[in-house]
FIKOLZA-1660 file (N, C-alpha, C; in steps of 0.1 Angstrom, whole numbers, plus 5000, padded with zeros to 4 digits):
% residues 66
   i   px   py   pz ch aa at
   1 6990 6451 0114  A  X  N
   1 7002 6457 0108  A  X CA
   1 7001 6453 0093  A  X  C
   2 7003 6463 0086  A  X  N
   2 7003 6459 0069  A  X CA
   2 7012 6453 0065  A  X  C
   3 7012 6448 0049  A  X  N
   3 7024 6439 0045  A  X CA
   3 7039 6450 0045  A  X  C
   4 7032 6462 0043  A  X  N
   4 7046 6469 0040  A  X CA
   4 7051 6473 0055  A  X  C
   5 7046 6476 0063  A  X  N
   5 7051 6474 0072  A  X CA
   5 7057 6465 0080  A  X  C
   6 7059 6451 0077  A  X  N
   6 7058 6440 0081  A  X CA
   6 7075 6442 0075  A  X  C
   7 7072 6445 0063  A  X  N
   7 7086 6444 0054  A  X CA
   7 7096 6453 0057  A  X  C
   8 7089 6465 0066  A  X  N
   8 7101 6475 0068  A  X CA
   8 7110 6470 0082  A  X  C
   9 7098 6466 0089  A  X  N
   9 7100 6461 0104  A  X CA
   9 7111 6449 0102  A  X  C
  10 7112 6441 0092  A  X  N
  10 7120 6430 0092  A  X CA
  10 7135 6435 0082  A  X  C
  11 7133 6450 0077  A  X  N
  11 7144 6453 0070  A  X CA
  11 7157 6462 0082  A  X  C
  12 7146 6471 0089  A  X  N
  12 7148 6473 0102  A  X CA
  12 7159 6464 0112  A  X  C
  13 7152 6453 0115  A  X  N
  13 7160 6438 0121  A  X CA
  13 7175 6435 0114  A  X  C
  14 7173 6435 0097  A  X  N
  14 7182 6432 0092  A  X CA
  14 7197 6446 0094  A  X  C
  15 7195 6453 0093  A  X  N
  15 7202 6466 0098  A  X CA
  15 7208 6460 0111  A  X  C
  16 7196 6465 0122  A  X  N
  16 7199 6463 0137  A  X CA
  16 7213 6450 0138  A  X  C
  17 7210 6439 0130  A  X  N
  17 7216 6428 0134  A  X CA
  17 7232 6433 0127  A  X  C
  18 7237 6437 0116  A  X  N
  18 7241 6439 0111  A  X CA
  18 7248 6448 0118  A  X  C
  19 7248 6461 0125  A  X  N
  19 7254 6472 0132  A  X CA
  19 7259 6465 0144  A  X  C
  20 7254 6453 0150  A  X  N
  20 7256 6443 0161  A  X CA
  20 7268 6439 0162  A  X  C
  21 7271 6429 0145  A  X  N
  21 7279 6427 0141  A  X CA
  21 7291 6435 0135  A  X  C
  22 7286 6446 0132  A  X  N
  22 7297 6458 0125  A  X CA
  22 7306 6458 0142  A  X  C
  23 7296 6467 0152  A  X  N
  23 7299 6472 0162  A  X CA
  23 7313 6462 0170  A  X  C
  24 7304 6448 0170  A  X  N
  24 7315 6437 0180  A  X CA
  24 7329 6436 0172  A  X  C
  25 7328 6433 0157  A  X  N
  25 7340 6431 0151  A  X CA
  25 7350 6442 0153  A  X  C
  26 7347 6454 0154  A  X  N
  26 7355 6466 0158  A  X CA
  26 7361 6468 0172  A  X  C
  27 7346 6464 0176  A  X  N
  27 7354 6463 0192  A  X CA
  27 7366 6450 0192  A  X  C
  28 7360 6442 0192  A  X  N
  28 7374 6432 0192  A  X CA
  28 7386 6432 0187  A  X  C
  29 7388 6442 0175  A  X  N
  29 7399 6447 0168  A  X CA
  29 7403 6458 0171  A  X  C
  30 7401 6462 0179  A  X  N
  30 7407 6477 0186  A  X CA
  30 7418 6476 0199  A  X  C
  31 7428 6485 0191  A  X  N
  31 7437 6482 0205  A  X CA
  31 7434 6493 0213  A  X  C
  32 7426 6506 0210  A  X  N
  32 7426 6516 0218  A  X CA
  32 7408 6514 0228  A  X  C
  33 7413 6512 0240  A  X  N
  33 7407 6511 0250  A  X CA
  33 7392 6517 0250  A  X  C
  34 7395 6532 0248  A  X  N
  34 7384 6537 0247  A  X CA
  34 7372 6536 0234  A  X  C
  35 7379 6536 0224  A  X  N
  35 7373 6530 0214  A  X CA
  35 7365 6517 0210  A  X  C
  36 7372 6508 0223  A  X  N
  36 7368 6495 0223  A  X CA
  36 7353 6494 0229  A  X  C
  37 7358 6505 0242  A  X  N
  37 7340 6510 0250  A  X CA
  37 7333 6516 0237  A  X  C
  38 7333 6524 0233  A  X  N
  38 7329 6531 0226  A  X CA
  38 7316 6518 0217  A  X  C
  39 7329 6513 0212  A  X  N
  39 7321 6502 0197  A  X CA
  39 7312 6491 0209  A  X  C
  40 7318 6490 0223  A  X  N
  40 7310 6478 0228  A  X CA
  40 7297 6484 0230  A  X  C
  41 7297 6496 0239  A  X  N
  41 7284 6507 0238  A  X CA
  41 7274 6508 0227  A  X  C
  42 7282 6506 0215  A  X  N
  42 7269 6509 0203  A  X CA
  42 7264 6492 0200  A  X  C
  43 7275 6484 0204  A  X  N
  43 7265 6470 0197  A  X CA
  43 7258 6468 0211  A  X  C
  44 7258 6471 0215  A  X  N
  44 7248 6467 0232  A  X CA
  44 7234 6480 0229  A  X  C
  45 7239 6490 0222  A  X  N
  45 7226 6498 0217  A  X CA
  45 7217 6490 0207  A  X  C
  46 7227 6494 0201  A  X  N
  46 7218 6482 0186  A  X CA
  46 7207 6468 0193  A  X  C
  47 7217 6458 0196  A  X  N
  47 7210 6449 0204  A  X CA
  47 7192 6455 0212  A  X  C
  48 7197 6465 0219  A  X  N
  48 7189 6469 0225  A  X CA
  48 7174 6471 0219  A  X  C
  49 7180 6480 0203  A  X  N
  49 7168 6482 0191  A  X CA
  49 7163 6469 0186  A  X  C
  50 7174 6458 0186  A  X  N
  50 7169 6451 0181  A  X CA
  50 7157 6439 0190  A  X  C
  51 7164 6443 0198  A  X  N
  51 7152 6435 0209  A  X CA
  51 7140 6440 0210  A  X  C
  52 7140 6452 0209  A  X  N
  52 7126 6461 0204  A  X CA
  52 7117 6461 0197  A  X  C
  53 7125 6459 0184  A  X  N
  53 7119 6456 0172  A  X CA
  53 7113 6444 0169  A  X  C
  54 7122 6432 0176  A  X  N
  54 7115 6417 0175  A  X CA
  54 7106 6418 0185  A  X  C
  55 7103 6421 0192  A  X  N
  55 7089 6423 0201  A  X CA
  55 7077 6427 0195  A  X  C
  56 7079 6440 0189  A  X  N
  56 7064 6442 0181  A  X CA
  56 7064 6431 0172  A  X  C
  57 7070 6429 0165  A  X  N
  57 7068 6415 0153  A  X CA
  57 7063 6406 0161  A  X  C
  58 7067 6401 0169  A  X  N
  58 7062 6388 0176  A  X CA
  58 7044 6391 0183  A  X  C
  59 7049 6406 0187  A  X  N
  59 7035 6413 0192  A  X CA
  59 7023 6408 0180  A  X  C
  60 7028 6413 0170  A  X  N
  60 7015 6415 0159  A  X CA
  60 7016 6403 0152  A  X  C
  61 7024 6392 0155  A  X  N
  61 7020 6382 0152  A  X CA
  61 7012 6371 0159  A  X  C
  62 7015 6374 0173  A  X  N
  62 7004 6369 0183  A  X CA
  62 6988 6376 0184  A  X  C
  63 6993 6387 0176  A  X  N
  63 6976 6392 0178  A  X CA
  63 6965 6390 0166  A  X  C
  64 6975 6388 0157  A  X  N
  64 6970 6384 0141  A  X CA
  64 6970 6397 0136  A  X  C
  65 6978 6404 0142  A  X  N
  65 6973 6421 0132  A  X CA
  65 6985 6416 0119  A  X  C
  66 6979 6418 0104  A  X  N
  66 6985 6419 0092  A  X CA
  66 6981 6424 0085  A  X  C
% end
């Protein structure tokens, strides 16, 4: 994996964690039920990306690709 790619993949992370956070703090502050599903749905998506995305990093770090 290249340096710039290295850098997108970790800007990537920073996003993902970030919409995690957007997502939970809305959910928690919502009094409307469905909206609360709604916002828990997307930080459980996000998570999801973000689990994703730390994998290949960790992948191409274990394999020496840089």
């Amino acid at each position: 994996m290249t340096q710039r790619e290295l850098l997108n993949l970790h800007d990537c992370l920073r996003a993902e964690k970030l919409a995690i956070k957007k997502f939970g703090m809305l959910s928690a502050q919502s009094r409307d039920p469905e909206v609360t599903e709604i916002c828990t749905h997307l930080a459980n998506r996000h998570q999801q990306h973000y689990s994703t995305l730390l994998k290949h990093l960790q992948s191409s770090e274990n394999t020496g690709i840089h």
